[in-house]
C-alpha positions, 0 to 999 in steps of 0.5 A: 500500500502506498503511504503518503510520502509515496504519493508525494515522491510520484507527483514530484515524479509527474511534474517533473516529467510534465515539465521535462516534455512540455517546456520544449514544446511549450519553448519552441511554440513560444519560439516559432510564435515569436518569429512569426510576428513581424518584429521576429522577422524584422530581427532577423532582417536587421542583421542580415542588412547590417552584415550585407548593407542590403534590404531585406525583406522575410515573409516567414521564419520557422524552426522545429527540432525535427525539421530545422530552419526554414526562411520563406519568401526572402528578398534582397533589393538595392538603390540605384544611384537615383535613389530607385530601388531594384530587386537583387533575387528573390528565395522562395524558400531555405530549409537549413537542417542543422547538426545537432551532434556539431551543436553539442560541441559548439561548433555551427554546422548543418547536415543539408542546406537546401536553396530552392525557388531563386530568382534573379532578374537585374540589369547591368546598370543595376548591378554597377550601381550596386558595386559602385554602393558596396565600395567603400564598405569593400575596401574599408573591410579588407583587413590590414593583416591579410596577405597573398603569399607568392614565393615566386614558383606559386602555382597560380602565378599568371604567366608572362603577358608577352609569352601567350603560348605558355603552356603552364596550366596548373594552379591553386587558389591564392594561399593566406598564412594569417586569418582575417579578423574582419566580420567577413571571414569564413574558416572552414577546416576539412573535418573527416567525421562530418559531412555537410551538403548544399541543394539548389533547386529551381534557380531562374536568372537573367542578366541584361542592358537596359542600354544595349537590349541585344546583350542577355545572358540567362539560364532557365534553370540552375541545379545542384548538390555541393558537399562541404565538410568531410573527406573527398567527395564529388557533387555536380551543378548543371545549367539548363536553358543557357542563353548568351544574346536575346536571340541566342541558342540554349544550350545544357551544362553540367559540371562535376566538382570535388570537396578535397581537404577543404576545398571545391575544386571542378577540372573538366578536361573538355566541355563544349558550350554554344559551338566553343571548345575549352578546358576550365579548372577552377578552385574555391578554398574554405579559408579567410576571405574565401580565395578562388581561382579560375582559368580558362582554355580555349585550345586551338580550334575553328570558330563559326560564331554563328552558332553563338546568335541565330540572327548574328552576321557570317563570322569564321575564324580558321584557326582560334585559341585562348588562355584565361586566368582569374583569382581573388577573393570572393569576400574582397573583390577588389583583390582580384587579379589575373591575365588573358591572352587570345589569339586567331589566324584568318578572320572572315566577316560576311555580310549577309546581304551582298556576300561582301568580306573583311578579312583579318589575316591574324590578331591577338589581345593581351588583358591584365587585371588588376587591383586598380582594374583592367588594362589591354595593353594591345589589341590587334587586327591586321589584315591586307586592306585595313587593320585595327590596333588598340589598347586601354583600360577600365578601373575599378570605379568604373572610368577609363579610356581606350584608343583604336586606331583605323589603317586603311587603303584609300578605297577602303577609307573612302567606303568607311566615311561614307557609311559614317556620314550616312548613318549620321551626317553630323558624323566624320571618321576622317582619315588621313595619310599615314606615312604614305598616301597608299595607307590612311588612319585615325586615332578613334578616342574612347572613354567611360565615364559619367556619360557612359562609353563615349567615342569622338565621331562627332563633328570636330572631335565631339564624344557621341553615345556609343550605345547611339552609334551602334543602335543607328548603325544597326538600323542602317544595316536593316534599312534598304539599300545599305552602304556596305564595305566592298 
């Protein structure tokens, strides 16, 4: 028979019990109660724009010990320099499905992130204004102590712009012997124990010019799985529906990628996309600053650029090949650098309407980037009747300049100032004798600034549009009866 004493014991028992299983839950819905209110989510949204100086906007947040986090309706938007305001993307949904064995041990990490519904549809005025926002906060968070270490044999050392046919193509992603202690660090050590994943599902995008309609590039859906974490293991991202040019062909992409002691790295030996050829390797290290590496090859190869715009006139290059190489910091992008050299043998151009041809016996560039920005240091078309020699740069804040000068025959340089002229009377490219009167030229002024990329064709040296000058030459190439190049 159970005495009083007994009876007391067992209802402590039963409190506690109760107390034990209903505090969580009762924690939790207080919990999901709280972030589901509008001051839950503003929270949430206020550290979000204080990391990424963003707007943010959540339509709902939720977690359960079971289920994990999930974030519905998240979007990002900016200024212009108006003052108007644009969407950067849109998410659907995030579902974060956290570790808990790594949450015991203090350590944040999640088993499965899965990213799905995104949609990004921005312009790349938008995305200047942008870059042009975030660059003080850029430089002034890149911290004093960061350093790229290069001993002079590093692997990722861009060769030599004078030597384009180097063939070393090996390269990591730029080392850091000491850690940033800036807000925007990421350490992530390789841990053999734990694996992490990332999903993206239904991802949307379009990247256009408000000023030069006729440049898109779009993907109709982004796909993929990226381990995190763990020992070497393989994912794969594919793209479907990939466009370059609003009257472009599709084309379908997918690319594997390998985790390997705390880096992602993708080599694929040859891909084909929109008729091109080329070798891509590319590394993204889990350490401070995020550094990357990516190099591009485009082996020696026939190009029918064609296949590249369904409505683009005839041009075939016989023989084309080309080495690229970027790397920097995702988290500092003004720490970028790298080199581009490109090469081709016999350029044919036809006009579709009179079969008439310029042809370019070879050419080449040289590019290098920088800190301070891009700068091509020569650029070259060289034919038998006309060639075209160029250098310049751009900067990082968005000015800069370029010079191209025109060579070419009497008959040549006649036939181009009249279809000048006749695109727009008040425009003049005026050629005159170079050394001797078989050869004429002219030094044709670009710069980029406050009023866009501008070029000197106007009357007396004037600086024109040059977004005008390719819209007025476009229609004058529909328009009947064109002035066409013999």
């Amino acid at each position: 028979m159970i005495n009083a004493e007994d009876w007391g014991r067992l209802r402590r028992i039963r409190r506690w019990m109760f107390w034990i299983v209903c505090l969580p839950l009762l924690l939790l819905g207080i919990g999901n109660l709280i972030l589901s209110t509008s001051w839950g989510t503003g929270l949430v949204e206020k550290q979000i724009e204080a990391r990424f100086d963003l707007t943010c906007e959540i339509a709902g947040l939720s977690w359960s010990p079971w289920a994990g986090g999930q974030v519905d309706d998240l979007e990002i938007t900016s200024f212009d320099d108006e003052g108007s305001s644009f969407r950067v993307f849109k998410i659907d949904r995030i579902e974060i499905d956290l570790s808990w064995r790594s949450l015991v041990k203090g350590e944040k990490r999640f088993d499965r992130v899965e990213v799905g519904g995104v949609e990004v549809d921005i312009s790349l005025e938008s995305l200047k204004s942008l870059m042009k926002s975030r660059e003080e906060a850029i430089v002034s968070a890149v911290p004093d102590d960061l350093e790229v270490v290069d001993d002079g044999s590093h692997p990722n050392k861009a060769s030599d712009p004078a030597d384009p046919k180097s063939e070393d193509s090996s390269f990591e992603a730029p080392a850091i012997d000491q850690q940033s202690n800036d807000k925007g660090s990421v350490t992530i050590a390789p841990v053999d124990d734990f694996e992490g994943l990332v999903v993206f599902k239904d991802v949307k995008a379009r990247i256009y010019s408000e000023a030069m309609p006729e440049f898109e590039l779009r993907f109709g859906n982004f796909s993929g799985e990226i381990p995190l974490w763990g020992q070497e293991r393989k994912g794969q991202v594919d793209f479907v529906g990939l466009r370059i040019g609003n009257d472009g062909s599709e084309e379908s992409l997918s690319i594997p990628i390998v985790w390997k002691e705390g880096v992602l790295q993708m080599n694929e030996p040859e891909m084909h996309v929109l008729g091109l050829r080329f070798n891509i390797s590319a590394v993204l290290r889990f350490s401070s600053g995020l550094p990357f590496g990516v190099q591009v090859k485009v082996p020696e190869q026939q190009i029918d650029f064609t296949s590249l715009r369904k409505n683009a006139p005839p041009v075939n290059i016989a023989r084309f090949s080309s080495d690229n190489l970027l790397q920097g910091f995702l988290l500092h992008p003004s720490l970028l650098s790298g080199s581009s050299q490109s090469q081709f043998v016999s350029c044919v151009i036809e006009d579709p309407k009179d079969g008439s041809r310029i042809i370019f016996d070879r050419g080449h560039s040289n590019l290098i980037v920088t800190e301070a920005g891009v700068f091509a240091s020569d650029v070259r078309l060289i034919g038998d009747e006309e060639a075209f020699l160029g250098n310049g740069f751009l900067t990082a804040s968005g000015t800069g300049a370029a010079t191209l000068r025109v060579i070419a025959n009497p008959q040549r340089a006649e036939t181009y100032e009249k279809r000048v002229t006749a695109t727009d009377p008040s425009w003049s490219l005026g050629l005159i004798p170079l050394v001797t009167v078989d050869r004429w030229y002219r030094d044709l002024r670009f710069e980029v600034g406050s009023q866009g990329l501008t070029v000197d064709l106007g009357e007396g040296g004037k600086e024109v549009s040059f977004v005008e000058v390719a819209r007025k030459f476009s229609y004058a190439e529909r328009a009947p009866n064109p002035i066409l190049v013999p």
